[in-house]
DSSP file (Angstrom, degrees, kcal/mol; ACC not computed):
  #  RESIDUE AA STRUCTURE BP1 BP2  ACC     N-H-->O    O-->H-N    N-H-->O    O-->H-N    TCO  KAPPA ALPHA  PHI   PSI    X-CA   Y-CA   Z-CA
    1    1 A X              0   0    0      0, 0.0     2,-0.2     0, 0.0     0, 0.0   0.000 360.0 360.0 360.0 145.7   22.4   60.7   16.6
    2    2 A X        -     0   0    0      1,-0.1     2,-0.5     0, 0.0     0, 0.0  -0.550 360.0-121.0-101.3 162.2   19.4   60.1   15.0
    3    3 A X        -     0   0    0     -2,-0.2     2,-0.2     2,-0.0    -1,-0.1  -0.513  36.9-152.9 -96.0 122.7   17.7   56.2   16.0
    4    4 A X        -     0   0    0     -2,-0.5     2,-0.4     4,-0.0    -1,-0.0  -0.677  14.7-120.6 -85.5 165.9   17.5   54.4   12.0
    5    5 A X     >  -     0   0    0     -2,-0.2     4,-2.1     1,-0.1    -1,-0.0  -0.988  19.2-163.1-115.3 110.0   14.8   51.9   11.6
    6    6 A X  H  > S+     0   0    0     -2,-0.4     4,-2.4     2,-0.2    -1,-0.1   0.830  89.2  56.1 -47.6 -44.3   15.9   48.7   10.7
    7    7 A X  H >> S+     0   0    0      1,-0.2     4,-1.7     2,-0.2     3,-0.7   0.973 111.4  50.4 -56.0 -50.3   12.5   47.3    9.5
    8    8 A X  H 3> S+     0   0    0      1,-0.2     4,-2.6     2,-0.2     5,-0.4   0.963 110.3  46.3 -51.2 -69.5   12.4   50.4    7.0
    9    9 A X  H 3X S+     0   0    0     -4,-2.1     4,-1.1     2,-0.2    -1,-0.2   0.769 111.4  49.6 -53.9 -27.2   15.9   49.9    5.6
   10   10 A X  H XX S+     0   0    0     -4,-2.4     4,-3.8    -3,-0.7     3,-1.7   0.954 114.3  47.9 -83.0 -63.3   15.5   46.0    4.9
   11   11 A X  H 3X S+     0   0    0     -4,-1.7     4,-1.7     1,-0.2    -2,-0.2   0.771 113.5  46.9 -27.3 -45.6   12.2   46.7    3.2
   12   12 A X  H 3X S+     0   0    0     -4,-2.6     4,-3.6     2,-0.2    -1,-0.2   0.816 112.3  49.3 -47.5 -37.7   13.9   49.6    1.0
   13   13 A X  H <X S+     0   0    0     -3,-1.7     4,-2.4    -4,-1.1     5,-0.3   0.976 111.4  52.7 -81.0 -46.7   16.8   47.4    0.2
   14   14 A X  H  X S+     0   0    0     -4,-3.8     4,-1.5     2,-0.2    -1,-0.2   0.786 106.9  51.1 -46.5 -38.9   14.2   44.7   -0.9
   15   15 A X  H  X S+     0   0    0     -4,-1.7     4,-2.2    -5,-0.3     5,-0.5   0.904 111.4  44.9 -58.3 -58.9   12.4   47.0   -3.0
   16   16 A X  H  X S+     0   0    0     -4,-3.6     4,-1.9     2,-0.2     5,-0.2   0.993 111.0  55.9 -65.9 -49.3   15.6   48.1   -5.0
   17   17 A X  H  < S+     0   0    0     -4,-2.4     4,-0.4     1,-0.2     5,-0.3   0.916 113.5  42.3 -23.7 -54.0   16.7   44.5   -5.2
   18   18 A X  H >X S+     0   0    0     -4,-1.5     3,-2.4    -5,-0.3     4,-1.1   0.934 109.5  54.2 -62.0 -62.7   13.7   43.8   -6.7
   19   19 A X  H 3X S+     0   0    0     -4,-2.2     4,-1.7     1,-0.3    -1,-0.2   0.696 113.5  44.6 -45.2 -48.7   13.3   46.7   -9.0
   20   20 A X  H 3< S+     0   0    0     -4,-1.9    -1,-0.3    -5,-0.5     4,-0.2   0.628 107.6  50.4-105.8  16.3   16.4   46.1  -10.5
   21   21 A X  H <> S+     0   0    0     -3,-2.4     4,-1.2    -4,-0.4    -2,-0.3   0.520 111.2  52.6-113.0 -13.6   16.4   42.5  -11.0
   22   22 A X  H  < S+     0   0    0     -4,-1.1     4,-0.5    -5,-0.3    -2,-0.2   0.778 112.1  49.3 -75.0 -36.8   12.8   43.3  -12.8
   23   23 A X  T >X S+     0   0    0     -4,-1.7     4,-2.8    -5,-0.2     3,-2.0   0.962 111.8  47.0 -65.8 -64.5   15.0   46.2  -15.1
   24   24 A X  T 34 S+     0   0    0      1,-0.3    -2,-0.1     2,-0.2     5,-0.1   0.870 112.5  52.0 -57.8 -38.3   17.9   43.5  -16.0
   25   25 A X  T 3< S+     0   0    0     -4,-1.2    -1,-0.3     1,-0.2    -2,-0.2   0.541 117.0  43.0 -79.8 -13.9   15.0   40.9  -16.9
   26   26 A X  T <4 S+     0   0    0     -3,-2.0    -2,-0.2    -4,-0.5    -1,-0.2   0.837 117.6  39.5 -52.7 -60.1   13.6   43.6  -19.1
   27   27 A X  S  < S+     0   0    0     -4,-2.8     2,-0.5     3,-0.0    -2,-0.2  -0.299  74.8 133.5-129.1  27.5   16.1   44.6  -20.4
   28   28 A X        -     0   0    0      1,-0.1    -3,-0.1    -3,-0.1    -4,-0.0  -0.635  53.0-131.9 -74.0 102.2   18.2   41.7  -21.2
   29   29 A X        -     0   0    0     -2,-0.5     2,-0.3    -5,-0.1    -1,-0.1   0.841  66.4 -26.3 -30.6 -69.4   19.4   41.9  -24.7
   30   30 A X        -     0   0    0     -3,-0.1     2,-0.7     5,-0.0     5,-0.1  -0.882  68.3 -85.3-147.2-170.9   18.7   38.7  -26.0
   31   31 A X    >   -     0   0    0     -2,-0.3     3,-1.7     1,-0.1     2,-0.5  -0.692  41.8-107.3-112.4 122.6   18.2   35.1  -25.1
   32   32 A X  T >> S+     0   0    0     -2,-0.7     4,-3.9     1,-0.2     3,-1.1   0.285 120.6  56.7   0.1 -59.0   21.2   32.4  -24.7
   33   33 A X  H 3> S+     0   0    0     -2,-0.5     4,-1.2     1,-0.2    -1,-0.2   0.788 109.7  40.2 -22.1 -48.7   19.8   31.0  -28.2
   34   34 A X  H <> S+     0   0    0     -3,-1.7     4,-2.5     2,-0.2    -1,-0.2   0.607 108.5  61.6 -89.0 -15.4   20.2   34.0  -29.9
   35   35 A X  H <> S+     0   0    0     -3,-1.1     4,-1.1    -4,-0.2    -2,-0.2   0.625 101.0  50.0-106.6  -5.9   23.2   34.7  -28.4
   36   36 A X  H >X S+     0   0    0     -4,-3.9     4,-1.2    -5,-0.2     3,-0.6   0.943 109.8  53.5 -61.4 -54.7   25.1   31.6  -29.8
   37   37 A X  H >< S+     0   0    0     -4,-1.2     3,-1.2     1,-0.3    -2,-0.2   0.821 102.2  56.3 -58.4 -45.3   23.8   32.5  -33.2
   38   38 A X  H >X S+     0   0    0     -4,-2.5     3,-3.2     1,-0.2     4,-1.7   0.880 108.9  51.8 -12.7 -74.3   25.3   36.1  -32.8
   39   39 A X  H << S+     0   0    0     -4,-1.1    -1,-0.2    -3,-0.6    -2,-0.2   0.626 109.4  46.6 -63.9 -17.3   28.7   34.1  -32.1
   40   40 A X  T <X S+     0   0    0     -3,-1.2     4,-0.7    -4,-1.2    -1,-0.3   0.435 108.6  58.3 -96.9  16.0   28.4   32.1  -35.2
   41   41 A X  H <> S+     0   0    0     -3,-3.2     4,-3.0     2,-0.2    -2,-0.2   0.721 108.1  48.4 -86.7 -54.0   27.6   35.2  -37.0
   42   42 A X  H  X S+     0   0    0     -4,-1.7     4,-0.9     1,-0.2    -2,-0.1   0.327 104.3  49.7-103.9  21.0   30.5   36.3  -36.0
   43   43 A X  H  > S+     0   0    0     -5,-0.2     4,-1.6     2,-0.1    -1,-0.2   0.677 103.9  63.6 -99.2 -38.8   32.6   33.5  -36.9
   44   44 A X  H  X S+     0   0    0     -4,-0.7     4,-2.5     2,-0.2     3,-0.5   0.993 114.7  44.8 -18.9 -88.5   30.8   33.8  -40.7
   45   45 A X  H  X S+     0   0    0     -4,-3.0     4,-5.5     1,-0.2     5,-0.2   0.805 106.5  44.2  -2.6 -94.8   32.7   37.3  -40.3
   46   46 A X  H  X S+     0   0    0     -4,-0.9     4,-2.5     1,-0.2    -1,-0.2   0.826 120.5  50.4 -52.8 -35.9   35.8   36.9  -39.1
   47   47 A X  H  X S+     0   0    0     -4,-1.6     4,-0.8    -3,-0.5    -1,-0.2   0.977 115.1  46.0 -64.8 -55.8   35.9   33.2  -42.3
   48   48 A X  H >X S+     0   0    0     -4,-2.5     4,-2.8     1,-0.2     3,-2.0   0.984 115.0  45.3 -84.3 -45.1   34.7   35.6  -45.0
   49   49 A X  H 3X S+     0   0    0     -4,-5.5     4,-1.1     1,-0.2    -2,-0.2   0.941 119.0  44.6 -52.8 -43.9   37.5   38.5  -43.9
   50   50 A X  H 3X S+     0   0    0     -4,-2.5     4,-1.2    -5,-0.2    -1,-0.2   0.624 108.7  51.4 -46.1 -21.2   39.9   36.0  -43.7
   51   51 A X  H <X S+     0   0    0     -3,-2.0     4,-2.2    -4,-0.8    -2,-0.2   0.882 113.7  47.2-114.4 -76.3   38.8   34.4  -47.0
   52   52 A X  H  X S+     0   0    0     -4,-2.8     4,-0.5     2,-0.2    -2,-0.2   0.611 106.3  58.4 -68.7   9.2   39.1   38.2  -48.7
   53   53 A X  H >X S+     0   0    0     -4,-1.1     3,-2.6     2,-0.1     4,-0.7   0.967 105.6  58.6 -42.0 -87.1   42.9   38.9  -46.9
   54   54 A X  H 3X S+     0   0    0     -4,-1.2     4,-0.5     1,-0.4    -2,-0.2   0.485 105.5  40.0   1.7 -70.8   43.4   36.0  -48.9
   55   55 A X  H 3X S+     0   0    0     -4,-2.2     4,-1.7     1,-0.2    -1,-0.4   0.792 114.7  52.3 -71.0 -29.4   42.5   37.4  -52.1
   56   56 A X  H << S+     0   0    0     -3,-2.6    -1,-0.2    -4,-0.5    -2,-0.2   0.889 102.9  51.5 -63.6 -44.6   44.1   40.4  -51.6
   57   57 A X  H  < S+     0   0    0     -4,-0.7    -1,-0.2     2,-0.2    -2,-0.2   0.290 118.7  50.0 -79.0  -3.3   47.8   39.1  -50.5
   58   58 A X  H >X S+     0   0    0     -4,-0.5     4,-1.6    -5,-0.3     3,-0.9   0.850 110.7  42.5 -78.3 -51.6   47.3   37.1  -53.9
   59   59 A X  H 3X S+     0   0    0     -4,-1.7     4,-0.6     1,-0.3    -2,-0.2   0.530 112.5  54.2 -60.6 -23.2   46.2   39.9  -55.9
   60   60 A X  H 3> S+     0   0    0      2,-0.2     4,-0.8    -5,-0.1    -1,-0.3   0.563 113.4  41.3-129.5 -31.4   49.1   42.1  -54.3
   61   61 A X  H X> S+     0   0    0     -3,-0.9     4,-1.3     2,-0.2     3,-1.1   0.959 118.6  53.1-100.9 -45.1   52.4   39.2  -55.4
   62   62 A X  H 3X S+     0   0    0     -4,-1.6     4,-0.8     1,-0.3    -2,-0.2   0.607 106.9  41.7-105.2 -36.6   50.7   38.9  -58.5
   63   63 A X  H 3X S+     0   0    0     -4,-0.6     4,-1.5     2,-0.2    -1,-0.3   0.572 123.0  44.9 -56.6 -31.9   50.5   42.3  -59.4
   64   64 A X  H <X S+     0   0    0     -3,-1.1     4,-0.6    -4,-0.8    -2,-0.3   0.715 106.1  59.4 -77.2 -21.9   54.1   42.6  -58.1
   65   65 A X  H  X S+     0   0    0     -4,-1.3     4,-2.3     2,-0.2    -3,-0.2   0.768 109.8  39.6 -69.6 -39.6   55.0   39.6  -59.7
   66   66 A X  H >< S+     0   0    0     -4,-0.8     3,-0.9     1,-0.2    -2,-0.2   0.973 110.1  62.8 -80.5 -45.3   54.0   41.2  -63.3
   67   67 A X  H 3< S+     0   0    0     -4,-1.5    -1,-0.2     1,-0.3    -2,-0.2   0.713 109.5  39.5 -40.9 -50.6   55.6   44.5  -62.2
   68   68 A X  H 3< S+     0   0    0     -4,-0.6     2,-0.4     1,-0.1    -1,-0.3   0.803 108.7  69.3 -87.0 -37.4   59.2   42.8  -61.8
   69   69 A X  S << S-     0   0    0     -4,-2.3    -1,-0.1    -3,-0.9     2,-0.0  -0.866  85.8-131.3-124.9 142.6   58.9   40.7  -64.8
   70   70 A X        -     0   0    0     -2,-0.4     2,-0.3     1,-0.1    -1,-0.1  -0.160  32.2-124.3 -80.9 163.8   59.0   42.3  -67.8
   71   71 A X        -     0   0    0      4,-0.1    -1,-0.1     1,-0.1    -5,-0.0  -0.831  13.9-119.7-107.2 160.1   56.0   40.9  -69.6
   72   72 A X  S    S+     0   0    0     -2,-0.3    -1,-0.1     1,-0.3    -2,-0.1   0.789 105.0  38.3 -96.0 -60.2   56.4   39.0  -73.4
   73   73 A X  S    S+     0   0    0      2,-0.1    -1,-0.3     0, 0.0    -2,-0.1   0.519  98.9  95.2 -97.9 -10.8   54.1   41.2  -75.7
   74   74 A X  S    S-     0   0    0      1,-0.1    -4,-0.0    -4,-0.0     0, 0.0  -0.439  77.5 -88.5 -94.3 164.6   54.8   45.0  -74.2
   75   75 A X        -     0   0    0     -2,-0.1     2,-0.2     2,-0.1    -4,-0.1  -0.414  33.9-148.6 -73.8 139.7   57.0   47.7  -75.1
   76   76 A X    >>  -     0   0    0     -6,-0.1     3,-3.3     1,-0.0     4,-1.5  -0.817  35.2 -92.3-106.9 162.0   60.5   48.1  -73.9
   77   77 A X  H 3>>S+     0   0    0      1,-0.4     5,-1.7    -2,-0.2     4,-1.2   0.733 123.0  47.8 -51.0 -32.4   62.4   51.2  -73.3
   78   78 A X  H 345S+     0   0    0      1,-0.2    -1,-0.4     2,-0.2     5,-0.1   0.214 108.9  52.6-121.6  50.1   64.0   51.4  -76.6
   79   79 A X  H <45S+     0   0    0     -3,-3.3    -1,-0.2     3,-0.1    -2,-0.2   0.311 112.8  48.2 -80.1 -19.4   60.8   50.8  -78.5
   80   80 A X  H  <5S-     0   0    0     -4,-1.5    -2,-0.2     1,-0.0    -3,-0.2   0.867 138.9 -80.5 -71.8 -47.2   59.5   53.6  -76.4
   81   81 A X  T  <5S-     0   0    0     -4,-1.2    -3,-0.2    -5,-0.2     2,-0.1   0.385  75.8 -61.4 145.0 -31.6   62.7   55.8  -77.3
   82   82 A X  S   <S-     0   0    0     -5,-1.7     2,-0.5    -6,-0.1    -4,-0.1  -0.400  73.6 -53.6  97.9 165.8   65.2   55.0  -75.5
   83   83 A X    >>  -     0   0    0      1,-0.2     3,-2.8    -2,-0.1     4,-0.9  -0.477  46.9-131.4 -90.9 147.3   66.0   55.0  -71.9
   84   84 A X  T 34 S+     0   0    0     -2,-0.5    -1,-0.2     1,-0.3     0, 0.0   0.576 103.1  68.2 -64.1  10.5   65.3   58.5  -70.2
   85   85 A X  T 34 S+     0   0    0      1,-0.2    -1,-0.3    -3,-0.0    -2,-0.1   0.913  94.2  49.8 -57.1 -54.6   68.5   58.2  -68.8
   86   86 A X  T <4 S+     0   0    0     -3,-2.8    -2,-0.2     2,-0.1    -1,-0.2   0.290  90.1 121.7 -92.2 -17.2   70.4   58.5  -71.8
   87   87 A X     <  -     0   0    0     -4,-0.9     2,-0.4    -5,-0.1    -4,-0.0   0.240  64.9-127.5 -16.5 158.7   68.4   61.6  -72.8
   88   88 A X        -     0   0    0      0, 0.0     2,-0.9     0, 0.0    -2,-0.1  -0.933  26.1-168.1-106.4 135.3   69.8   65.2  -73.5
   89   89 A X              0   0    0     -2,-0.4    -2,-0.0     1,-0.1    -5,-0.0  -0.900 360.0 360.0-119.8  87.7   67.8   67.0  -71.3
   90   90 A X              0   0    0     -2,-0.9    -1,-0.1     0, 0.0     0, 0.0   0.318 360.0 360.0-127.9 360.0   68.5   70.7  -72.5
């Protein structure tokens, strides 16, 4: 077996330690500050999506609502013709 050298290896490991705590400090996205604002950024979001669901699931019974009831001023089937039921379809 071949004889490792301790001194060498703690120095190596020291180097990469270093090296990569010099990378992470680099290369840190952003800084606690910024990275609250991010999280009220994304609370803005998630309030204004909420806020248009909202409009939508209104928009959506209210459109269903007029769909089921026939409305006051519009044509009914037997201004229209009659109902196509009652048709002769030859």
């Amino acid at each position: 077996m071949a004889k490792r050298d301790t001194g060498s290896n703690i120095a190596f490991f020291l180097a990469g330690f270093a090296m990569g705590a010099i990378g992470a400090l680099l290369l840190v996205p952003r800084s606690g500050e910024e990275a609250r604002q991010a999280g009220s950024w994304s609370d803005k979001g998630r309030e204004y999506l909420n806020q248009q669901k909202e409009q939508i699931r209104s928009a959506y019974e209210a459109g269903r609502q007029a769909y089921r009831e026939p409305s006051a001023g519009g044509l009914d089937s037997a201004e229209l013709g009659g109902d196509e039921t009652t048709k002769d379809r030859s």
